[in-house]
N, C-alpha and C positions, 0 to 999 in steps of 0.2 A: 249674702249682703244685699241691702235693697236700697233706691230712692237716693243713690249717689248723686251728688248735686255738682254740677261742672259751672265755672263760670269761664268765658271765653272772652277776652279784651281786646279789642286792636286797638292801639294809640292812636293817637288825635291831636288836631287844631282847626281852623280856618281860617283864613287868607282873604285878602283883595278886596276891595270894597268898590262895587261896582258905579260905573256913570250913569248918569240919565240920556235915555236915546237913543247909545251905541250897546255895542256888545263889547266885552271884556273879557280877557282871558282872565280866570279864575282857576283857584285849586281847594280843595275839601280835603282834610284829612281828620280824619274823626273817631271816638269812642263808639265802642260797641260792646254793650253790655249783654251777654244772651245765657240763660240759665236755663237747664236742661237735666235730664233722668234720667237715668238708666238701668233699670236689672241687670241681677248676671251672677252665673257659677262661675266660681274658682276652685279650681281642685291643687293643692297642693300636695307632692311628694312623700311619700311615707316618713322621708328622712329630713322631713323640712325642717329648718330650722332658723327663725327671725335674726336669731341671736349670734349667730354662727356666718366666721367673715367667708359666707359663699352664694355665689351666685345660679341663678338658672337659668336653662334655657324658658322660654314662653313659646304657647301654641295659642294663638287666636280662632276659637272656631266661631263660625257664622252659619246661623239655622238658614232655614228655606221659607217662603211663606205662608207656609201653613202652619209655622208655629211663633208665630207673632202674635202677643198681647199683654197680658200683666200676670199670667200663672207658669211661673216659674219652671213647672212639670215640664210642662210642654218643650221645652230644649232638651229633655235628657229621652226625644223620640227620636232619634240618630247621631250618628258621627260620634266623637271621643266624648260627650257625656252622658250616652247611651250605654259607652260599653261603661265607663265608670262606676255609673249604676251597675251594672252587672256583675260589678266586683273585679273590675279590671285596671291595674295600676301602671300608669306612666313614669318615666323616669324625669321628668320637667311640669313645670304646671300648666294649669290650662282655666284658659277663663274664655267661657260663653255666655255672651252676652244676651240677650231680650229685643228682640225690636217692637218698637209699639203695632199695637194693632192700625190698619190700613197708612202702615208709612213703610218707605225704603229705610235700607239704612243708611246712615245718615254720617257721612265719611270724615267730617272734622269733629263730631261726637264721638265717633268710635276713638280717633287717634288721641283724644283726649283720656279717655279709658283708659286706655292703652298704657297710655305714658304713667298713669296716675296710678295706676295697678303697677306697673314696671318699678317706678320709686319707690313705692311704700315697701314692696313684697321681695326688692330686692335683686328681680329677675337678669339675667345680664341680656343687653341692651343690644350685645353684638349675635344673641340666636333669639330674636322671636317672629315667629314664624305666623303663617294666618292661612287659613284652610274655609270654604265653604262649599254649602251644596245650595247649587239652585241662582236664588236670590241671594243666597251666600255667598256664593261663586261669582257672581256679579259683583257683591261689595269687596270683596275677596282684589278682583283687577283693580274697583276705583282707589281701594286704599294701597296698592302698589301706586299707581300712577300719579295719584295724590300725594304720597309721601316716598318715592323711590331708592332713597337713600338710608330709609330707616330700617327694613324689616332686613333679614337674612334669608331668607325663601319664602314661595308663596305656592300653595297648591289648590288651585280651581277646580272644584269639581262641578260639571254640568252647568255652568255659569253663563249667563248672557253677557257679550261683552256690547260695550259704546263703541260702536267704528271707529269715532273717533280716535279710542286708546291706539289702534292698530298703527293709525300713523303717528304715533309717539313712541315706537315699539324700539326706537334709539334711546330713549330715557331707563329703560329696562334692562337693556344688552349686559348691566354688569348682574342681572340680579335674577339668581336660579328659580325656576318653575319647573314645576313637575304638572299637565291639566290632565284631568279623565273627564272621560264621554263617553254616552253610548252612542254606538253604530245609527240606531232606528231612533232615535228620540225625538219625539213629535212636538214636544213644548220648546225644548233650546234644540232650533238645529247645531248640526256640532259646524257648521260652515265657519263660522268666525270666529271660533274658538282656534281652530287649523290651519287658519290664517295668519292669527295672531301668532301661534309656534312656528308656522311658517317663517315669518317676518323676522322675530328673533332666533331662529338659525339664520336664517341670510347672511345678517348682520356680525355673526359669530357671539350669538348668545347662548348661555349655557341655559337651555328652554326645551322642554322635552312633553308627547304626551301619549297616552296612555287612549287607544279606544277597544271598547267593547263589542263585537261583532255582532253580538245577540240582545242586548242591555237599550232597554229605552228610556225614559227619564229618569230612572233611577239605575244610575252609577254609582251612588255614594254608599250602598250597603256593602258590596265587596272592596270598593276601595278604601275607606274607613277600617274595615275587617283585613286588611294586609299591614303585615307588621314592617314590608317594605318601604312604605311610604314613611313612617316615623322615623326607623331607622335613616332612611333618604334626607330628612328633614334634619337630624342633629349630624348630620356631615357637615351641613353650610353652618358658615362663619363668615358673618362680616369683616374686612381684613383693618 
């Protein structure tokens, strides 16, 4: 499916009519029209069925930056639509997304996606999960921390995090994480990744991770390739 078109509104008015001379307290409350694109695989179930009163879990996967642009291909070069290609079947669906060429991703687009694939398709609302590598791994935290209450697990692999997120790491505390890293990895240190599971143990988060002794920026090939982490992922349930 291609060229999904999202529009995004926040309500509006304005207020106050200002004096000559002085300053005035004022307030702006306004429209905001913004339209937007996005590619993206969907894999559904063998046993999918529109028609049929059942729900599923969702798996969010998020590529890295070297596969950002407008050819499609290029997402099925890791993680779950790699093996998909390969002929490998999930028990839940899975939609990977596209990010444009020389942008991030872009965390109120995604969640718009998100939701708008979730309606239509059906997904249930209380397991969908979001997984990245890299620059995935990175949108992977902003869209937990951006939307904390929505997803039911999130699993970061090799991701950059915002310091910032770390001291918000009490907005998370009710919401399972599984991260991997490598040991040696020279692009994302794994410092603040270790941090951040740091921080949500403290706090008695259920946050957990995963490092590679040997493994340098690329941790996503073996941790994608282990049936633990799916499995790990349709245990969580939003309550």
């Amino acid at each position: 499916m291609r060229n999904l078109i999202i529009v995004i509104l926040v309500i509006m008015s304005t207020s106050l009519i200002s004096a000559q001379g002085v300053q005035q307290e004022g307030y702006f409350n306004g429209k905001i029209i913004r339209e937007a694109s996005m590619i993206y695989l969907l894999y559904l179930p063998e046993n999918f069925d529109l028609q049929a009163d059942i729900s599923w879990p969702m798996l969010v996967f998020l590529h890295g930056s070297g596969e950002r642009g407008n050819e499609i291909e290029k997402v099925k070069v890791h993680g779950p639509p790699k093996l998909i290609a390969q002929g490998h079947h999930f028990p839940f669906m899975v939609l990977s997304p596209q990010c444009p060429d020389n942008q991030d991703w872009d965390t109120e687009l995604l969640y718009a996606l998100i939701r708008n694939i979730a309606s239509r398709y059906k997904a249930d609302e209380k397991r969908i999960y979001v997984t990245g590598l890299s620059m995935g791994g990175s949108g992977t935290w902003d869209l937990a921390v951006a939307y904390p209450d929505y997803f039911a697990a999130i699993a970061p692999v090799c991701g950059p995090l915002d310091r910032n997120h770390i001291n918000r790491a009490e907005e998370l505390k009710h919401l399972p994480v599984w991260a991997f890293h490598g040991a040696m990895d020279d692009v994302v240190p794994l410092t603040d990744a270790a941090k951040m599971i740091k921080q949500l143990q403290d706090i008695g988060g259920n946050a957990k991770i995963t490092i590679y002794p040997d493994a340098n920026h690329d941790s996503w090939t073996v941790t994608y390739d282990n049936q633990e982490l799916y499995d790990w992922l349709l245990k969580q349930k939003k309550l």
